[in-house]
PDB file with one MODEL, atoms N, CA, C and O in Angstrom:
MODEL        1
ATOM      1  N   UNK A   1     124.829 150.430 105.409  1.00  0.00           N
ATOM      2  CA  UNK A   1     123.843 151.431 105.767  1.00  0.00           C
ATOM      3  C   UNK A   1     123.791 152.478 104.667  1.00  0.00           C
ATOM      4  O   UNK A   1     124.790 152.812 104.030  1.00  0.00           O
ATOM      5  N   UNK A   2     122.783 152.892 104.509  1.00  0.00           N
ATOM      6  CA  UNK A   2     122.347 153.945 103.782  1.00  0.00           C
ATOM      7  C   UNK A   2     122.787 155.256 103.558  1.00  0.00           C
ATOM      8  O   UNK A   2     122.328 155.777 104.574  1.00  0.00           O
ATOM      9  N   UNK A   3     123.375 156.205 102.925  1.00  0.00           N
ATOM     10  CA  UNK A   3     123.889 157.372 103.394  1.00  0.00           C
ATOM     11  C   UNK A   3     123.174 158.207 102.644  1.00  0.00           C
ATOM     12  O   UNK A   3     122.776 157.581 101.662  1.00  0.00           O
ATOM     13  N   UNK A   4     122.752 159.508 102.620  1.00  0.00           N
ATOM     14  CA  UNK A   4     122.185 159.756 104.183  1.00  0.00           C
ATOM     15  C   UNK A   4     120.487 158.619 103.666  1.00  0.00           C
ATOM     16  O   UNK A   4     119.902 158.118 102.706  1.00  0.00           O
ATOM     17  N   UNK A   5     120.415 158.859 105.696  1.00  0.00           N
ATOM     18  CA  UNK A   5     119.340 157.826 105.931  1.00  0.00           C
ATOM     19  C   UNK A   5     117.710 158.172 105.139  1.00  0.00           C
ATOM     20  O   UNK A   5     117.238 159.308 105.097  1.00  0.00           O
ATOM     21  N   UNK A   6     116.931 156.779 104.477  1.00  0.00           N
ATOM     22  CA  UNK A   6     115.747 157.669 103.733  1.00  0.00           C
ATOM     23  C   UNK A   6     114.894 158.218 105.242  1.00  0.00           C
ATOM     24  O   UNK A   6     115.090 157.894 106.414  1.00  0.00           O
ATOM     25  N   UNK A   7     113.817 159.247 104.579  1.00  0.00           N
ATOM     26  CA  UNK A   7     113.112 159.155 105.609  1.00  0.00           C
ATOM     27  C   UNK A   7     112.255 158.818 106.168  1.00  0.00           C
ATOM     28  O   UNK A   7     111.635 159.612 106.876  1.00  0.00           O
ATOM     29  N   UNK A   8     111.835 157.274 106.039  1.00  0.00           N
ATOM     30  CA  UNK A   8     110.751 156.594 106.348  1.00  0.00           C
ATOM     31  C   UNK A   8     111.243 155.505 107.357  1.00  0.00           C
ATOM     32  O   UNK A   8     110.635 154.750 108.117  1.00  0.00           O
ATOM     33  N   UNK A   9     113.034 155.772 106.988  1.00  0.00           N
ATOM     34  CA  UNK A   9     113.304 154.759 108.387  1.00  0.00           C
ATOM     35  C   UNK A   9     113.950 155.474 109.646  1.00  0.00           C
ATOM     36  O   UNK A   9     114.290 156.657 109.643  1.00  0.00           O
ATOM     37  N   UNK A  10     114.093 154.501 110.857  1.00  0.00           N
ATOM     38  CA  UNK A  10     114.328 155.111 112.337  1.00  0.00           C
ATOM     39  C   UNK A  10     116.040 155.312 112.397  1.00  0.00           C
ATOM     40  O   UNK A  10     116.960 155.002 111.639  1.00  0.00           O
ATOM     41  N   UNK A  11     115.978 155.747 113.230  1.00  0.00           N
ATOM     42  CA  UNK A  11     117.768 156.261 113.387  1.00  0.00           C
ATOM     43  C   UNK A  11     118.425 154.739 114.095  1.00  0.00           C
ATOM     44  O   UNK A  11     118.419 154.748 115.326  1.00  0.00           O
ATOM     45  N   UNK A  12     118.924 153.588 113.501  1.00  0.00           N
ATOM     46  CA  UNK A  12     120.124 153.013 114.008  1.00  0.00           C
ATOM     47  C   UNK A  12     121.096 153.250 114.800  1.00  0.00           C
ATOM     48  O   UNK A  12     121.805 154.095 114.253  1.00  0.00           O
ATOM     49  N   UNK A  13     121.660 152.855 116.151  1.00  0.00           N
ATOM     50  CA  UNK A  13     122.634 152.850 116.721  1.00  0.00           C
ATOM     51  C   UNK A  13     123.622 151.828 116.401  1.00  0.00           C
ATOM     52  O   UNK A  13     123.289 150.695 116.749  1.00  0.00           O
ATOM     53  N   UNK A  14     124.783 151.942 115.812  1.00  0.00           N
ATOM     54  CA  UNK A  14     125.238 150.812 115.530  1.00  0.00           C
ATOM     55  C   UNK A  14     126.311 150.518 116.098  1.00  0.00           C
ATOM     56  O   UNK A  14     127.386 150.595 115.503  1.00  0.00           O
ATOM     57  N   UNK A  15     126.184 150.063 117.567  1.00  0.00           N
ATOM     58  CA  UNK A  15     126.730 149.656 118.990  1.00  0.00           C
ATOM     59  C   UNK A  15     126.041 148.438 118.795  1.00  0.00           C
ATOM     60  O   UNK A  15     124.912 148.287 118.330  1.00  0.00           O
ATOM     61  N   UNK A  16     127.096 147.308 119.329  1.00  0.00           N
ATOM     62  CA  UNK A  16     126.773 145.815 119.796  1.00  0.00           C
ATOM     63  C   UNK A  16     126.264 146.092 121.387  1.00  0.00           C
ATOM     64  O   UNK A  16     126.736 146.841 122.242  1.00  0.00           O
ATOM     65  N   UNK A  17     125.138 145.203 121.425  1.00  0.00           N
ATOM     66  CA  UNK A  17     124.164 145.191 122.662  1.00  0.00           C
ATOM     67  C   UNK A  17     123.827 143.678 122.824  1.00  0.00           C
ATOM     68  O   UNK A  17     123.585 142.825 121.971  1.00  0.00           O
ATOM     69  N   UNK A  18     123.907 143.589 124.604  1.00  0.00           N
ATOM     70  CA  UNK A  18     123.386 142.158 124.671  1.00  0.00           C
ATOM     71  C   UNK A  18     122.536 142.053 126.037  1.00  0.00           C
ATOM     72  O   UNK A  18     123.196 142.806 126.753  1.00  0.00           O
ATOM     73  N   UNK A  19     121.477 141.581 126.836  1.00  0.00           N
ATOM     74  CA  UNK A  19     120.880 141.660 127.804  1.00  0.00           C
ATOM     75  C   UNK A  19     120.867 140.315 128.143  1.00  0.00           C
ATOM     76  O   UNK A  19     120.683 139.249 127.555  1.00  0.00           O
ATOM     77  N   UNK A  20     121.215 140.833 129.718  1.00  0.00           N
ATOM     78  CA  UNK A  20     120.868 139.494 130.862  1.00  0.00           C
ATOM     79  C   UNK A  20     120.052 139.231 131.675  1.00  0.00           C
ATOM     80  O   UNK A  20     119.788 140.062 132.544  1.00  0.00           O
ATOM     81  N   UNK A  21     119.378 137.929 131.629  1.00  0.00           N
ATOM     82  CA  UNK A  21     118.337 137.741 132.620  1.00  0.00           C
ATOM     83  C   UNK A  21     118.508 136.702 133.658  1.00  0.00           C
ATOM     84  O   UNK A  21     118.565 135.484 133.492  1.00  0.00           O
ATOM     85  N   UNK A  22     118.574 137.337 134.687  1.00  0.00           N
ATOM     86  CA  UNK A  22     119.127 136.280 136.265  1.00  0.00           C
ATOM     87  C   UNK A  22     117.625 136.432 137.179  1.00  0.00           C
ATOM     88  O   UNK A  22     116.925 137.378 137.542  1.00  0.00           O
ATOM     89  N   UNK A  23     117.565 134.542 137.352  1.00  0.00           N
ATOM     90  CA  UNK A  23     116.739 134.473 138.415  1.00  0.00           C
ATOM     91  C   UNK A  23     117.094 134.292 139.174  1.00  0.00           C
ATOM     92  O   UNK A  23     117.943 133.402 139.213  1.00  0.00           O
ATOM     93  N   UNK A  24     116.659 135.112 140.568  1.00  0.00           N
ATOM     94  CA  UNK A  24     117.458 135.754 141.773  1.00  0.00           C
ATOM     95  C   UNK A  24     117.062 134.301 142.686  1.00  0.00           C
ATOM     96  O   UNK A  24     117.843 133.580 143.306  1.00  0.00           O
ATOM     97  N   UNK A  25     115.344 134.140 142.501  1.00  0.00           N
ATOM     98  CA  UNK A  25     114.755 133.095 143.269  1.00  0.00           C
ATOM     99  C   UNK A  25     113.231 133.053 142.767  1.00  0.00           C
ATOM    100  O   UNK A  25     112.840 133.818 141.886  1.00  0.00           O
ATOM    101  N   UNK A  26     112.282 131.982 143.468  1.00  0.00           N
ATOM    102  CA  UNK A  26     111.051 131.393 142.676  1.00  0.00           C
ATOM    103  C   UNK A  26     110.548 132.835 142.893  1.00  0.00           C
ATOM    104  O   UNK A  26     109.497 132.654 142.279  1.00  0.00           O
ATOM    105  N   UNK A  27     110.467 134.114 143.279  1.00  0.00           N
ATOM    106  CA  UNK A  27     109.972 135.658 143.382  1.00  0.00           C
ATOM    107  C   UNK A  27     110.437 136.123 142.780  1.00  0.00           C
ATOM    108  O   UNK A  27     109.569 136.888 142.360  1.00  0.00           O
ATOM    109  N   UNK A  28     111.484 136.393 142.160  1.00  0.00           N
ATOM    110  CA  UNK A  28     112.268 137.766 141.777  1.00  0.00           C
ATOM    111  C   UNK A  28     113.212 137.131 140.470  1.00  0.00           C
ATOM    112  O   UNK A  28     113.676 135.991 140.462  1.00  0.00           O
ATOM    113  N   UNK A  29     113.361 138.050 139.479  1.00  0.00           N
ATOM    114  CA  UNK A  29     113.913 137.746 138.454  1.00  0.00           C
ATOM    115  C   UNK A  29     114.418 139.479 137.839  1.00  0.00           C
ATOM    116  O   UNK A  29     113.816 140.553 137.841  1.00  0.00           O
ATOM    117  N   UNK A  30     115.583 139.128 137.432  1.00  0.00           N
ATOM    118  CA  UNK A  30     116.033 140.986 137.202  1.00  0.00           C
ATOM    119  C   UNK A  30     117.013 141.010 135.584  1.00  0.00           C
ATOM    120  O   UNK A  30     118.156 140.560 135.499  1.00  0.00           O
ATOM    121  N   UNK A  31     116.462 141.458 134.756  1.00  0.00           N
ATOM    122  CA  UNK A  31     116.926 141.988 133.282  1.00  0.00           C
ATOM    123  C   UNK A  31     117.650 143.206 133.141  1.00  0.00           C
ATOM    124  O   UNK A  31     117.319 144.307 133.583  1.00  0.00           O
ATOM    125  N   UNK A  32     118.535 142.952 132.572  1.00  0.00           N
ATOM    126  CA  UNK A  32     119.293 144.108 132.404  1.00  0.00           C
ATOM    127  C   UNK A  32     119.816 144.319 130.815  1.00  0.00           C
ATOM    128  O   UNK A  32     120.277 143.287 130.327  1.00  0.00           O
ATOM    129  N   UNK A  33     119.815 145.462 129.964  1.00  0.00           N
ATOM    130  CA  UNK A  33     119.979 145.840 128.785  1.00  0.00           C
ATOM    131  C   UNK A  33     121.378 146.537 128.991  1.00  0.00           C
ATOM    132  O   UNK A  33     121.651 147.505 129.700  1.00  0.00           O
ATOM    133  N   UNK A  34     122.227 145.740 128.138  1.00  0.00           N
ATOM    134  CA  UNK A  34     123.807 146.697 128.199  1.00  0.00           C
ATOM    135  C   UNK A  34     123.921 147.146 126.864  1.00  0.00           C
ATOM    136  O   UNK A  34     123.294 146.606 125.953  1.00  0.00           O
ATOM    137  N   UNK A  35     124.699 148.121 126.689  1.00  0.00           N
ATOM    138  CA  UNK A  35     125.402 148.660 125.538  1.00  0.00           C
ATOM    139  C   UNK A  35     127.195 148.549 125.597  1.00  0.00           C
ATOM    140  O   UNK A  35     127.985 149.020 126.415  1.00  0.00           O
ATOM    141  N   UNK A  36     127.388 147.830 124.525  1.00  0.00           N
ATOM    142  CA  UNK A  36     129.195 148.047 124.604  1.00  0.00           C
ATOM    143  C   UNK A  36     129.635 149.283 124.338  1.00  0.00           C
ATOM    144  O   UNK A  36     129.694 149.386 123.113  1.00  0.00           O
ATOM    145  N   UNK A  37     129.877 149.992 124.711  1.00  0.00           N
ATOM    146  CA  UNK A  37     130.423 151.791 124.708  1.00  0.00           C
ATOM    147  C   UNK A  37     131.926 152.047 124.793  1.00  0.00           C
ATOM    148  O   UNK A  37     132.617 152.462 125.723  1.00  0.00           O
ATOM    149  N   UNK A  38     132.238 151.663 123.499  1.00  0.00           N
ATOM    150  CA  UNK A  38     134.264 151.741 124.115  1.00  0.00           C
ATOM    151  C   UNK A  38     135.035 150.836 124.375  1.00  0.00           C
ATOM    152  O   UNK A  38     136.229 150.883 124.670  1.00  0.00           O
ATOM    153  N   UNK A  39     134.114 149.693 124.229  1.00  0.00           N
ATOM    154  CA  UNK A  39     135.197 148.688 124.471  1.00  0.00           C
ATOM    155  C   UNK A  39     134.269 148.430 125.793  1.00  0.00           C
ATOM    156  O   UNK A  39     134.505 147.364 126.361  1.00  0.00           O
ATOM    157  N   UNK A  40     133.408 149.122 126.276  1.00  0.00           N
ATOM    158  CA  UNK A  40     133.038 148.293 128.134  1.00  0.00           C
ATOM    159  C   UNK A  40     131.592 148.055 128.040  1.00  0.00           C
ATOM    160  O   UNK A  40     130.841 148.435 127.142  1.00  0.00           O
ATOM    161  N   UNK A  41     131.387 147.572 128.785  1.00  0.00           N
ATOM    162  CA  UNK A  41     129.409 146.793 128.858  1.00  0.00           C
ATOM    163  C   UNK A  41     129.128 147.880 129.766  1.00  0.00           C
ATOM    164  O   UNK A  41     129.690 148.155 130.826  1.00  0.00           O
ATOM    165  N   UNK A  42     127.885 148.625 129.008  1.00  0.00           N
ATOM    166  CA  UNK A  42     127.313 149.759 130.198  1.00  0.00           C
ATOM    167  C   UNK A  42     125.921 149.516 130.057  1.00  0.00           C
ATOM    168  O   UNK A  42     125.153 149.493 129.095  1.00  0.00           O
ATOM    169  N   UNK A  43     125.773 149.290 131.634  1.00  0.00           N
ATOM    170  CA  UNK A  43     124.318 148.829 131.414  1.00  0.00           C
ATOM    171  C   UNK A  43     123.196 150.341 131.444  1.00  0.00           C
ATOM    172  O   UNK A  43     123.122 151.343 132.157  1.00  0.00           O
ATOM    173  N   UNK A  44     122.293 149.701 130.005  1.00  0.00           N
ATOM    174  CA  UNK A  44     121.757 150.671 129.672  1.00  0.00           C
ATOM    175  C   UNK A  44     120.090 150.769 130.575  1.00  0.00           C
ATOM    176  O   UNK A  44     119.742 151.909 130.881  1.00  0.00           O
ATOM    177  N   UNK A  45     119.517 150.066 130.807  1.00  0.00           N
ATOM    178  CA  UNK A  45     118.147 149.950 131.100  1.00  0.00           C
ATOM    179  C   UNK A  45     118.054 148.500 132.156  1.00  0.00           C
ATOM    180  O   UNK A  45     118.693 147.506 131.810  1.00  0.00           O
ATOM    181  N   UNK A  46     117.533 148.478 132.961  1.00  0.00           N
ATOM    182  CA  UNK A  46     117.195 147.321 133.993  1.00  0.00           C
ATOM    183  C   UNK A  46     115.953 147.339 134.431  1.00  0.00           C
ATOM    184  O   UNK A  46     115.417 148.399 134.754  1.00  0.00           O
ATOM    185  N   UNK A  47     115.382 146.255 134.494  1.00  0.00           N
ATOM    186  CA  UNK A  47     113.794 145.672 135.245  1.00  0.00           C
ATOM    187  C   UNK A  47     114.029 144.939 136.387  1.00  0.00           C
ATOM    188  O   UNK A  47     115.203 144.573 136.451  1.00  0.00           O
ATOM    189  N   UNK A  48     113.491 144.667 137.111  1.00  0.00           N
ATOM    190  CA  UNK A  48     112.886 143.792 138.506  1.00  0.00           C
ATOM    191  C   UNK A  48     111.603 143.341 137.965  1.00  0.00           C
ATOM    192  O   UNK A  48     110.593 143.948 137.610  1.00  0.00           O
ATOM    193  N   UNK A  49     112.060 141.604 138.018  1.00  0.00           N
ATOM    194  CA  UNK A  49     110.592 141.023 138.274  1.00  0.00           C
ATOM    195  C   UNK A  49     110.205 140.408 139.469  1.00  0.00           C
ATOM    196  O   UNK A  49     110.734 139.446 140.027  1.00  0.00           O
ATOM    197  N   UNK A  50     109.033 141.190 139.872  1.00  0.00           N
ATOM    198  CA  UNK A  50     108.331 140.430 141.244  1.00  0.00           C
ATOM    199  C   UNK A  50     106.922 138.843 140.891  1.00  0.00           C
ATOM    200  O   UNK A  50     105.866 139.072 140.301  1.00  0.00           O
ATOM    201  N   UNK A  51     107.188 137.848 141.257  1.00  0.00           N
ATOM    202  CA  UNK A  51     106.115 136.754 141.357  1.00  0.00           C
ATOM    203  C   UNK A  51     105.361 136.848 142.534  1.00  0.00           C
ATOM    204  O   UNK A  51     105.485 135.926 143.340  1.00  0.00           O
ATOM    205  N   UNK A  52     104.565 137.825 142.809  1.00  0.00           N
ATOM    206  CA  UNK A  52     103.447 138.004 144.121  1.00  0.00           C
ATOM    207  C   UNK A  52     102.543 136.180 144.348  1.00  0.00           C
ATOM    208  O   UNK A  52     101.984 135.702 145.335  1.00  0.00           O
ATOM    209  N   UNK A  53     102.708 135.768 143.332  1.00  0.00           N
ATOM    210  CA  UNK A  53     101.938 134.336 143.280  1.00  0.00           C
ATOM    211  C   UNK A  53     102.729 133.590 144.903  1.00  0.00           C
ATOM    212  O   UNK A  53     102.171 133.366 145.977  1.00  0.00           O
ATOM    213  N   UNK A  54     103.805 133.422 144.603  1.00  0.00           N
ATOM    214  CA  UNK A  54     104.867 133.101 145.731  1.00  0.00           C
ATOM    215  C   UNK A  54     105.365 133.359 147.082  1.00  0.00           C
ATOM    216  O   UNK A  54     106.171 132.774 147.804  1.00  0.00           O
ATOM    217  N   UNK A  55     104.371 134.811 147.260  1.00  0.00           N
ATOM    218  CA  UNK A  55     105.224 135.790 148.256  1.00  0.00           C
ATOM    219  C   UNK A  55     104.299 135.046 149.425  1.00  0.00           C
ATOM    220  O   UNK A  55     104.905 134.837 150.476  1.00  0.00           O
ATOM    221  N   UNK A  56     103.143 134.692 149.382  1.00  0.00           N
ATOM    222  CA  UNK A  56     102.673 134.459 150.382  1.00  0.00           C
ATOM    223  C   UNK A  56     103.281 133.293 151.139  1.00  0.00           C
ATOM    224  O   UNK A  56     103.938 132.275 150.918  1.00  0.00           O
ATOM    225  N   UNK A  57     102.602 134.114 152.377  1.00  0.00           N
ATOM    226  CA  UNK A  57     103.475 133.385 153.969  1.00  0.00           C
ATOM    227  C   UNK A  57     102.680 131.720 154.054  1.00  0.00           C
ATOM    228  O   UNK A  57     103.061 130.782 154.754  1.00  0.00           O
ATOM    229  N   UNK A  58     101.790 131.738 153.346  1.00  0.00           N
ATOM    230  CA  UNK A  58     100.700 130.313 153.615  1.00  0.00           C
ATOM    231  C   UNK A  58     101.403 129.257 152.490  1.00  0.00           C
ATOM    232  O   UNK A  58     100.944 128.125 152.336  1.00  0.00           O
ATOM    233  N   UNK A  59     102.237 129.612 151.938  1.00  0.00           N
ATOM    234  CA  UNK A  59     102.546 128.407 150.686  1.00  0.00           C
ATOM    235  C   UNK A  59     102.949 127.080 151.443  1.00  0.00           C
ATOM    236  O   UNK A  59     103.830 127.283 152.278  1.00  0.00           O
ATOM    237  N   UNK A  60     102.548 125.856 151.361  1.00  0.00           N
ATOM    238  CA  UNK A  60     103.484 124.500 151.835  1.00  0.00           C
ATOM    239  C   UNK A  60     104.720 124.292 150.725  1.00  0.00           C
ATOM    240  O   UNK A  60     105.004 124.570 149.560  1.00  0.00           O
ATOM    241  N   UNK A  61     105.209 123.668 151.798  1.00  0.00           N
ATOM    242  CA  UNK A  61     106.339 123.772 151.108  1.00  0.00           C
ATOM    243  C   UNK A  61     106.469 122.166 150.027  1.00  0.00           C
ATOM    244  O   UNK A  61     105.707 121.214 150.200  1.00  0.00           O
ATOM    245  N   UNK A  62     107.439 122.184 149.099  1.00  0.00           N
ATOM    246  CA  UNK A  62     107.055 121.301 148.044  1.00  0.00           C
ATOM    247  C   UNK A  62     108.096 120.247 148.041  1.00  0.00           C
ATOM    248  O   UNK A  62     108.039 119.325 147.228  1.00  0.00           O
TER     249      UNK A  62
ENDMDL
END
C-alpha cells in the first residue's frame, strides 16, 4: 500500500472479509457480510431474500 494514500483513491480497510449465502427454502434466502475483527467473524451487514413468486397458497405441488 501506498503511504500516504494518493488522492484519487478510496480509503482501504485491510481486514479479511468473507460473506454467506444460505437458502433457508424455495422463499427465503439470507446473506450475510462478516468482517474478521480480532481474530472473530463479526457480522457486518445482512439481507433477507423474499421469492413472492412462491408464497402463494394456489401453487400445486411438484
Amino acid at each position: 500500500m501506498v503511504d500516504p494514500q494518493p488522492k484519487y483513491s478510496a480509503f482501504r480497510e485491510p481486514t479479511y472479509r468473507h460473506a454467506t449465502f444460505e437458502i433457508k427454502n424455495r422463499t427465503t434466502a439470507y446473506y450475510a457480510w462478516h468482517r474478521n475483527q480480532d481474530g472473530y467473524s463479526v457480522e457486518a451487514d445482512s439481507v433477507w431474500f423474499h421469492n413472492f413468486y412462491w408464497k402463494s397458497s394456489s401453487v400445486a405441488s411438484i
